[in-house]
GUFIBA-142050 format. One record per residue: residue number from 1; y negated, x, z negated of N, C-alpha, C in turn. Coordinates in Angstrom, 3 decimals, always signed. Each point is the difference from the previous one (the first is absolute). Example, Ala and Ser with C-alpha at 12.3 -4.5 7.8 and 13.67 -1.06 7.14 Angstrom:
2
{1,{+5.690,+13.190,-7.800},{-1.190,-0.890,+0.000},{-1.200,+0.900,+0.000}}
{2,{-1.050,-0.350,+0.720},{-1.190,+0.820,-0.060},{-1.090,-0.770,-0.730}}
REM end
This chain:
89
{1,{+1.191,+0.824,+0.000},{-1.191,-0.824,+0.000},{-1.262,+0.873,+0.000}}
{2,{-0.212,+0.876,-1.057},{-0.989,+0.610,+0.201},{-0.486,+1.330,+1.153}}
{3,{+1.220,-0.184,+1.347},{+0.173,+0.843,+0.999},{-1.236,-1.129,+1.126}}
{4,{+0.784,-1.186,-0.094},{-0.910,-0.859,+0.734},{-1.530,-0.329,-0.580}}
{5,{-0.477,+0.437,-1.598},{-1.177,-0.430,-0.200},{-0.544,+1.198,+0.329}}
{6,{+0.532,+1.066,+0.282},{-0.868,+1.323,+0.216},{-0.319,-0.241,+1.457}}
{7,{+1.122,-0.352,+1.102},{-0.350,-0.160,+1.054},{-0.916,-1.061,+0.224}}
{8,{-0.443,-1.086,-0.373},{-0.826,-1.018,-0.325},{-1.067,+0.417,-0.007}}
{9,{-0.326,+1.059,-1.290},{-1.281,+0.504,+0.129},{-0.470,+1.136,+0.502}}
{10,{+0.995,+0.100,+1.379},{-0.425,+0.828,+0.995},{-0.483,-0.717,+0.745}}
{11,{+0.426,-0.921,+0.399},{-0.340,-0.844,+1.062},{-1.367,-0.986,-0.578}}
{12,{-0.265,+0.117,-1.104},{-1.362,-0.569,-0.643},{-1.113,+1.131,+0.529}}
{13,{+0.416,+1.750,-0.337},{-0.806,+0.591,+0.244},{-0.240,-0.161,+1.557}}
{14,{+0.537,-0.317,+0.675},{-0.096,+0.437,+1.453},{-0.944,-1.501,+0.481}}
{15,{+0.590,-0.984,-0.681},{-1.509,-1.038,+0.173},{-1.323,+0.646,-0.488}}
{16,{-0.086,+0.442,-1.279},{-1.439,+0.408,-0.386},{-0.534,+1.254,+1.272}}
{17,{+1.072,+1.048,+0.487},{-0.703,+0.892,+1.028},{-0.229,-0.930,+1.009}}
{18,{+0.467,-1.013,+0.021},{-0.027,-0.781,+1.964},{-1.690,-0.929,-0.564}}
{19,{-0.040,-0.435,-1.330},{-1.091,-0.821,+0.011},{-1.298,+0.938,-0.370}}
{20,{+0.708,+0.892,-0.776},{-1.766,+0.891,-0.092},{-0.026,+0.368,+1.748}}
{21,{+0.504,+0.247,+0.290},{+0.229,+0.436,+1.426},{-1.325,-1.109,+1.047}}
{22,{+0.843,-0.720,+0.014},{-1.271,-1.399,+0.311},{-1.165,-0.020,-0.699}}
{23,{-0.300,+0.224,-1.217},{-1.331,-0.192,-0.391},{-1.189,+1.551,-0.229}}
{24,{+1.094,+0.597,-0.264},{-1.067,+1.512,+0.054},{+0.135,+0.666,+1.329}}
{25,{+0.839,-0.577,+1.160},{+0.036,+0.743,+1.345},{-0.619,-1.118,+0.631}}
{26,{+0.239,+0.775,+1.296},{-0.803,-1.280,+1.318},{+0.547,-0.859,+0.551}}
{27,{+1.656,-0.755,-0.614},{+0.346,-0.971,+0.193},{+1.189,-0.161,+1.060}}
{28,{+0.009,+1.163,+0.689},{+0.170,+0.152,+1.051},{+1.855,+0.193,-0.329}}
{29,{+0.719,-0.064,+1.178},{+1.611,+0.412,+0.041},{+0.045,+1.561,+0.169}}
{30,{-0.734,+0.695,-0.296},{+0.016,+1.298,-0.116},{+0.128,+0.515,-1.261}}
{31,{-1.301,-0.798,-1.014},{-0.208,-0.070,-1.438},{+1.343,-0.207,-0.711}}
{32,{+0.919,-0.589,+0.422},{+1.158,-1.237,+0.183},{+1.135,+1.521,-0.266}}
{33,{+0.036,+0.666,+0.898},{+0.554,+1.419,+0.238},{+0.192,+0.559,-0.840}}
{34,{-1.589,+0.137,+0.020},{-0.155,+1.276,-1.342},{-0.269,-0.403,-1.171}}
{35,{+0.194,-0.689,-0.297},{+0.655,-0.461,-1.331},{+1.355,-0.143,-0.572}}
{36,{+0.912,-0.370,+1.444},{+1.368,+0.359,-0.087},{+0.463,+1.334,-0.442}}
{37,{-0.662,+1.020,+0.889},{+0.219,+1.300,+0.240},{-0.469,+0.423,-1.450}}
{38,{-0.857,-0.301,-0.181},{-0.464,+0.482,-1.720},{+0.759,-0.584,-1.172}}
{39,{+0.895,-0.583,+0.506},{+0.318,-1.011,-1.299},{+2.233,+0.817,-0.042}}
{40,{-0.041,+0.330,+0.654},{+1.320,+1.211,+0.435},{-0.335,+0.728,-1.070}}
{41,{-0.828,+1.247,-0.344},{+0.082,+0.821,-0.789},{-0.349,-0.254,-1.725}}
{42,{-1.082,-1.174,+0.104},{+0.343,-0.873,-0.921},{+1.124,+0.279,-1.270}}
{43,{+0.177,-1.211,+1.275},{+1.472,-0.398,-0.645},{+1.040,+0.725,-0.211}}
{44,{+0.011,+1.333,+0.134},{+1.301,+0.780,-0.120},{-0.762,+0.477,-1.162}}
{45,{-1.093,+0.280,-0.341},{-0.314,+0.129,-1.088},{+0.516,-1.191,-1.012}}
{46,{-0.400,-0.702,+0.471},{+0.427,-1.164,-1.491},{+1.641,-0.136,+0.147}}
{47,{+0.598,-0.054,+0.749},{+1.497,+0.445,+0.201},{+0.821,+1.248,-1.093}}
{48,{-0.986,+0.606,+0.157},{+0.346,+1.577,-0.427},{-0.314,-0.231,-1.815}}
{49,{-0.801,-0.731,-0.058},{-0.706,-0.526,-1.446},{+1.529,-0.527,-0.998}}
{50,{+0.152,-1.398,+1.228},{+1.000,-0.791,-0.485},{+1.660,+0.870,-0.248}}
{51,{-0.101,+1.244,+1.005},{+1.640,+0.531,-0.303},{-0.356,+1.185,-1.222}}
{52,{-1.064,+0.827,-0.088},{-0.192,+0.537,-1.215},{+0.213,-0.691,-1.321}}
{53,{-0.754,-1.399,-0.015},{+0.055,-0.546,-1.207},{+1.803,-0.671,-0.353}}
{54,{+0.483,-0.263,+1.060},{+1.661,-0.112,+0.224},{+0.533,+1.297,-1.037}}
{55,{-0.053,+1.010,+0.829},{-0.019,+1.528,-0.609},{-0.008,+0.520,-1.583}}
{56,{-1.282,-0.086,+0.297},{-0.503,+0.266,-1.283},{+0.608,-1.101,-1.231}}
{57,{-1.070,-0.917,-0.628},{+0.404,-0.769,-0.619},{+1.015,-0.901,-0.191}}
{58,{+0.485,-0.518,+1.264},{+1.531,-1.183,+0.114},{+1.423,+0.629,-0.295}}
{59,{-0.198,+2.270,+0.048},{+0.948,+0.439,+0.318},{+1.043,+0.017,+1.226}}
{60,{-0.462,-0.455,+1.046},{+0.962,+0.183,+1.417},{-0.318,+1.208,-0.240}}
{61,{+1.580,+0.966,+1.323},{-0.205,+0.591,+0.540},{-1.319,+0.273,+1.351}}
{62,{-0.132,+0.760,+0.388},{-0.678,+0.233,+1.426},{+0.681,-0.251,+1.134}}
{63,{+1.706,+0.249,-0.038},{+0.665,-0.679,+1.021},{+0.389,-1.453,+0.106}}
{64,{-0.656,-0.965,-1.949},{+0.526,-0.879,+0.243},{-1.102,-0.986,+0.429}}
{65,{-0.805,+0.102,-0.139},{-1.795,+0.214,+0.828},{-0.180,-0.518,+1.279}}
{66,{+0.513,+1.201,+0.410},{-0.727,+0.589,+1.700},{+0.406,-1.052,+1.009}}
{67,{+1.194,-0.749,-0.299},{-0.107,-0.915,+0.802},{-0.855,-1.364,-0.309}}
{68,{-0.272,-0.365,-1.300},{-0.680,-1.086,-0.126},{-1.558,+0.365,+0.353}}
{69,{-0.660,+1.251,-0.502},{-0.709,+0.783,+1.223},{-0.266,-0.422,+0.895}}
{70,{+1.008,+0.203,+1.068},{-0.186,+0.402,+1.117},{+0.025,-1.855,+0.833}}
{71,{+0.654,-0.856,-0.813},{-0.244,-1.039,+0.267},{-0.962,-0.931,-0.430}}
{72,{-0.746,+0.225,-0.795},{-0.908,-0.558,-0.812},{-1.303,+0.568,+0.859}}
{73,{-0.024,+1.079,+0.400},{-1.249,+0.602,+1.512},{+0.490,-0.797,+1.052}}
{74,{+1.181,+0.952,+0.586},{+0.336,-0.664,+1.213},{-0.518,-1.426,+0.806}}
{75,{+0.078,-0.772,-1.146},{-0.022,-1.388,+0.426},{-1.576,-0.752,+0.167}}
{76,{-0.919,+0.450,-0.698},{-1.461,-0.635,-0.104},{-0.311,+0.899,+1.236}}
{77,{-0.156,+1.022,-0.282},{-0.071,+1.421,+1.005},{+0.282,-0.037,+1.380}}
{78,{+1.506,-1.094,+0.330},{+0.202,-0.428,+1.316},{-0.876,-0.531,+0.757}}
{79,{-0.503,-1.050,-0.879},{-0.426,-1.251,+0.386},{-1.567,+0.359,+0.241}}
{80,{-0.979,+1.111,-0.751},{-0.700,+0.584,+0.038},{-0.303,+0.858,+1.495}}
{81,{+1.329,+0.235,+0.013},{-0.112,+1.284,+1.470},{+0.405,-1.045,+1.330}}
{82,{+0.029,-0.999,-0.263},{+0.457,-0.868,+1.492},{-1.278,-1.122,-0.032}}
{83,{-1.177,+0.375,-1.028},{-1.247,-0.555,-0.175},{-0.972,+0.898,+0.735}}
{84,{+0.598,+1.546,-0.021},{-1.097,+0.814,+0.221},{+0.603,+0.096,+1.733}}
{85,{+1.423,-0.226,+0.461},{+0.349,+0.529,+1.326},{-0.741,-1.409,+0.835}}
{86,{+0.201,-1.271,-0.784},{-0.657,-0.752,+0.379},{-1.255,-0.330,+0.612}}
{87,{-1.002,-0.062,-0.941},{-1.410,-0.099,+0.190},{-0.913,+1.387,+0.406}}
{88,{+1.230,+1.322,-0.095},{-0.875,+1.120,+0.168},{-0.350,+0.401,+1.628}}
{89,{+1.045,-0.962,+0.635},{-0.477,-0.221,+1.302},{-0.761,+0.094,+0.918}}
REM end
């Protein structure tokens, strides 16, 4: 459960980059882009947040991690990069 609320609030952050996006850019499907594109490194930051604190405090391993990791990015991150192949047009 708390694999899907992390991914949740990836996909929350990636609304707040798409809507500041619209209001502090020029509106445009370019703005649209690069907000996608900015919202990639982001999020592997807050990714990287969520498997440390796994780590650290919950006691996982790092191998037992890396895949919830790697799926917990992967997935907002997709959807992010087929926003930016999209509109970057």
């Amino acid at each position: 459960m708390h694999t899907i609320m992390v991914m949740g609030g990836g996909f929350v952050l990636l609304l707040v980059f798409l809507l500041a996006s619209r209001f502090i850019g020029d509106g445009s499907l370019l703005a649209l882009a690069t907000a996608a594109k900015w919202f990639i490194p982001a999020w592997f930051i807050g990714a990287g947040i969520n498997m440390a604190v796994g780590v650290i405090k919950a006691g996982y391993s790092v191998a037992e991690e890396l895949p919830i990791f790697l799926l917990v990015f992967a997935v907002p991150a997709f959807v992010a990069a087929l926003l930016w192949w999209k509109f970057g047009r």
